[in-house]
N, C-alpha and C positions, 0 to 999 in steps of 0.2 A: 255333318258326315252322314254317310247312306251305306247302309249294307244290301249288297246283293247276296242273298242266299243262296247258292249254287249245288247243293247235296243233302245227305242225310245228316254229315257229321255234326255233331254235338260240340266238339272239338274248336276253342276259341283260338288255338295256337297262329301265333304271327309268321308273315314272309321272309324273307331274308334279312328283315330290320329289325325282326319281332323273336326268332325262334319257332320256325314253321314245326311242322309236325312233320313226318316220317313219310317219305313217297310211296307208293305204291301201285301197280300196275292192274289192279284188278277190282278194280272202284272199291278201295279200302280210302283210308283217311287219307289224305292230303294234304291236310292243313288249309292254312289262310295263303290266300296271296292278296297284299294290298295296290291298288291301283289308284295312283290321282287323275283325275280327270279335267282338264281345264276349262270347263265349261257346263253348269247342269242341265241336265236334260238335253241333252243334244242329239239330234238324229242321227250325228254322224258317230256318236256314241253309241249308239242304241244297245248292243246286242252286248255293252257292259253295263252301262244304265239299269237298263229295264230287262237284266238278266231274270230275276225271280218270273214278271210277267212270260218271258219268252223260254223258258226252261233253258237258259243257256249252259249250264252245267250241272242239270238235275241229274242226279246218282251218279255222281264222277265220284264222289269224294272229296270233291273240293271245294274249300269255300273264297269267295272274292269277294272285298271288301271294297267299298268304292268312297276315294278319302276326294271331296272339293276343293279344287288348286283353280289356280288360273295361271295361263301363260307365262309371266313374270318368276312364279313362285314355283311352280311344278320341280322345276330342279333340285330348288333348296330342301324340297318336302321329301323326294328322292337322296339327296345327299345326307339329310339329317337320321334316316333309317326308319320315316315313318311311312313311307312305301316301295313297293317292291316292282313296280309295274307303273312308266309313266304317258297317258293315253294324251299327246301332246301335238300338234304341228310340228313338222319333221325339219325343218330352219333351226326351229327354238331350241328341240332337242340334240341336235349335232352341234349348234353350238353350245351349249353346256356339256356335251362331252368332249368337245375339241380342248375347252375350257379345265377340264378336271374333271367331270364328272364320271365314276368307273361304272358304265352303262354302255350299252348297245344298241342299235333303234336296229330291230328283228323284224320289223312285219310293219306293214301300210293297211290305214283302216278305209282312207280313199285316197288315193294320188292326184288329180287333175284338183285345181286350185278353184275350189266351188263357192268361192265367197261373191257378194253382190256389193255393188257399191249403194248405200243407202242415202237420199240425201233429205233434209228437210222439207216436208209439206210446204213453209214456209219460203223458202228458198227461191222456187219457182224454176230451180234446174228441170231441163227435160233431156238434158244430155251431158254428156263427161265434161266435155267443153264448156259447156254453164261455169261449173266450179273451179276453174281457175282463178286464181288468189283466193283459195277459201280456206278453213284451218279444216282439217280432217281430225278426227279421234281415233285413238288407237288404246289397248288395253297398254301397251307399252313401247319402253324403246323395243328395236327389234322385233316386234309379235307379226305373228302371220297377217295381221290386216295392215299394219305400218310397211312390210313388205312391199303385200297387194297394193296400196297406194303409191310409196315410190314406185313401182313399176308401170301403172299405169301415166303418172306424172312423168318417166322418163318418156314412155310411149307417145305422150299427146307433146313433148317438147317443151314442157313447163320447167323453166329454170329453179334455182334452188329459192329463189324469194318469191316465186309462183305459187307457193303452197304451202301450209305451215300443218308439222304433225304434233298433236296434243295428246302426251299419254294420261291416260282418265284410270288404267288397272281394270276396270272389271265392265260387263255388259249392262250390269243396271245404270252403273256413272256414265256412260255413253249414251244412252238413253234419254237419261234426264239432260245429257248436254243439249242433246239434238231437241226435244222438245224445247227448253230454254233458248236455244239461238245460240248458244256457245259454240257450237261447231257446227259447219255447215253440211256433215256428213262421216259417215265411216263404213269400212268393210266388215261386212261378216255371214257367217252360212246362210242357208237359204229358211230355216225356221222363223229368223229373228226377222228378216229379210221380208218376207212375203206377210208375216203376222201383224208389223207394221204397215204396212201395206194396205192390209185390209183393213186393219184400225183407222186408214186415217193420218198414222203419226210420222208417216216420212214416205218416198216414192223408191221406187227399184230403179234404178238405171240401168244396169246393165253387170253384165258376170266381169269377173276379173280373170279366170280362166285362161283367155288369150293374151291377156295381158303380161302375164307370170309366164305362160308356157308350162313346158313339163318340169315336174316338183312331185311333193312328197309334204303333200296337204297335212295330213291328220296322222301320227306315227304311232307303234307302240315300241319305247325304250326301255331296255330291263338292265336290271340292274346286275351286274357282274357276277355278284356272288350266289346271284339266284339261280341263275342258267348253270352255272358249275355245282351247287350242291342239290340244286330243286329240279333235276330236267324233266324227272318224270309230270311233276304238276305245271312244271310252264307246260309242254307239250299237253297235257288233259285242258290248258287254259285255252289255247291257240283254236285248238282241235273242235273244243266247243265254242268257242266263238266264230269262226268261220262257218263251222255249219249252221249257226244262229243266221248269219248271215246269208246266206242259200237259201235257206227256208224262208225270210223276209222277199228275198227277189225272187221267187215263186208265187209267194202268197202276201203283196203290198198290203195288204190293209190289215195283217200283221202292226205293221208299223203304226199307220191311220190311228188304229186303236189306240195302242199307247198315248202316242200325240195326244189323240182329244182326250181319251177318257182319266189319263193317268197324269198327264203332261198339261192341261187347260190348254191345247193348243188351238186355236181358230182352225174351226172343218176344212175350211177352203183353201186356208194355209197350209194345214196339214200335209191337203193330196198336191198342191202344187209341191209343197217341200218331199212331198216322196217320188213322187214322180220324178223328179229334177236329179235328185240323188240319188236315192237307191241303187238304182239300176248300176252305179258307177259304185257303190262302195266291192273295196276287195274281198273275194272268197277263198284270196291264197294267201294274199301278203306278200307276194312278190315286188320287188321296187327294181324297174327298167335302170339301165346305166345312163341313160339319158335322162331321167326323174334324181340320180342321185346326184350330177351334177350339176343338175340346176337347184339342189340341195346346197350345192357346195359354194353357190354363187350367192346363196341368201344369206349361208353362214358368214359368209364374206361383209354383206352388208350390214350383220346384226351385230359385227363383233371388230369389226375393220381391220382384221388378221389377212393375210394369204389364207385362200379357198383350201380346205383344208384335203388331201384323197379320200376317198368316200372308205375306203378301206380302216380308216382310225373312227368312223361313227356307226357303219352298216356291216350286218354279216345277218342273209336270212335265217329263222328261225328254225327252219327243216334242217339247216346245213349244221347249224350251232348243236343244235337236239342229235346231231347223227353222227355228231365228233367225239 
């Protein structure tokens, strides 16, 4: 677990699973807000990550705690009351609300589906087409990159015995498959993506991007009771993270830093992974009606329910905050 320090307060008090502390409007205390994140270190994370680095909520009064989940798990970590904020892929998370989960997905941290498909050094893939009949790895049933794969497998016309998806749970287990030969490949952002890459330990093929269409890549979902009794400290969370974000797509090597000096990330990976993203992450959080239905078509896949209206998972955070 990783704390981001966000303000002055002294104040350990928990978010809506914890007993937060008392809102207030004039950079007084805030309390904690807790957030899982499914993935460490991730650039598309950054500006909750590497909040102490980036002053993302210096003298707000708030502090934010950043609890490691992974895709699979982020819900339960959410539904159990051990976080208040779940920094997730926007599929995963509306299907665990369609499912039960009393949360909102309020705000996009990037919408356009920026995963690569990775394939083994070994393999000797030099294109999508290489990999048919090959097993792909995925963090889980359902996860963003099991998506990103059936989609591109429906794209190229590969039938259902064309391709086999192996859920492994976490990025190092995928890792280790793909160096072992266990799987012939998988999807994921552009850090892990190019970092391999340069390593040596697998090739880039190509974005999955076109492959998904419009979506709702990286989400933040909150949790029900937070937004109804916390609005002032969601609203000081949002408010500072989006300007985190502005200031990164001004100033890229912002980010660079962290990667290398904070993150051990390969230089060269770094500036290809900020380059490639950045530029694309949200500074409103706004999600297109055409991004939430193709939300609703993932939901559809992860859970094998009727597509569910975007209306039982999404309501923006301005709109929420102003009700």
């Amino acid at each position: 677990m990783a704390t981001a320090c966000g303000g002055s307060s002294d104040d350990g008090g928990g978010g809506g699973g914890g007993g937060g502390g008392a809102d207030s409007a004039d950079g007084g205390d805030l309390g904690t807000l807790k957030v899982v994140t499914v993935v460490p270190n991730s650039l598309l994370f950054i500006g909750v990550q590497a909040a102490e680095q980036l002053g993302t909520w210096e003298g707000t009064g708030l502090e934010v705690e950043v609890i490691n989940g992974t895709s699979p798990t982020a819900g339960q970590i959410m539904a159990s009351g051990e976080a208040d904020i779940g920094l997730m892929d926007g599929n995963r998370a509306a299907a665990n609300i369609t499912q039960g989960l009393d949360a909102t997905i309020m705000g996009s941290a990037i919408s356009p589906w920026v995963q690569y498909i990775i394939a083994s050094s070994e393999s000797g893939a030099t294109e999508l087409e290489d990999l048919k009949g090959g097993t792909f790895g995925t963090s889980g049933e359902g996860s963003g990159g099991h998506y990103a794969t059936y989609k591109v497998a429906e794209d190229l016309g590969w039938s259902e015995d064309e391709w086999t998806a192996t859920p492994l749970g976490n990025l190092e287990s995928l890792r280790a498959a793909l160096a072992s030969g266990s799987i012939d490949a998988f999807a994921w952002s552009s850090t892990t993506a190019f970092s391999l890459e340069e390593r040596g330990e697998g090739v880039v093929l190509e974005s999955a991007v076109d492959y998904v269409g419009p979506n709702l890549f990286e989400s933040f979902a909150v949790m029900n009771d937070v937004a109804e009794e916390r609005p002032e400290a969601l609203r000081v969370f949002f408010e500072g993270y989006y300007d985190a974000i502005e200031r990164i797509q001004e100033d890229p090597q912002l980010a660079i830093d962290v990667l290398v000096n904070e993150w051990d990330v390969d230089p060269q990976a770094a500036e290809r992974a900020v380059e490639a993203d950045v530029p694309l992450l949200s500074t409103t959080g706004e999600v297109s009606e055409e991004e939430l239905q193709g939300v609703a078509e993932a939901v559809t896949f992860a859970t094998g329910a009727e597509a569910p209206d975007p209306s039982e998972f999404y309501e923006y955070w301005q709109d929420v905050l102003e009700g």
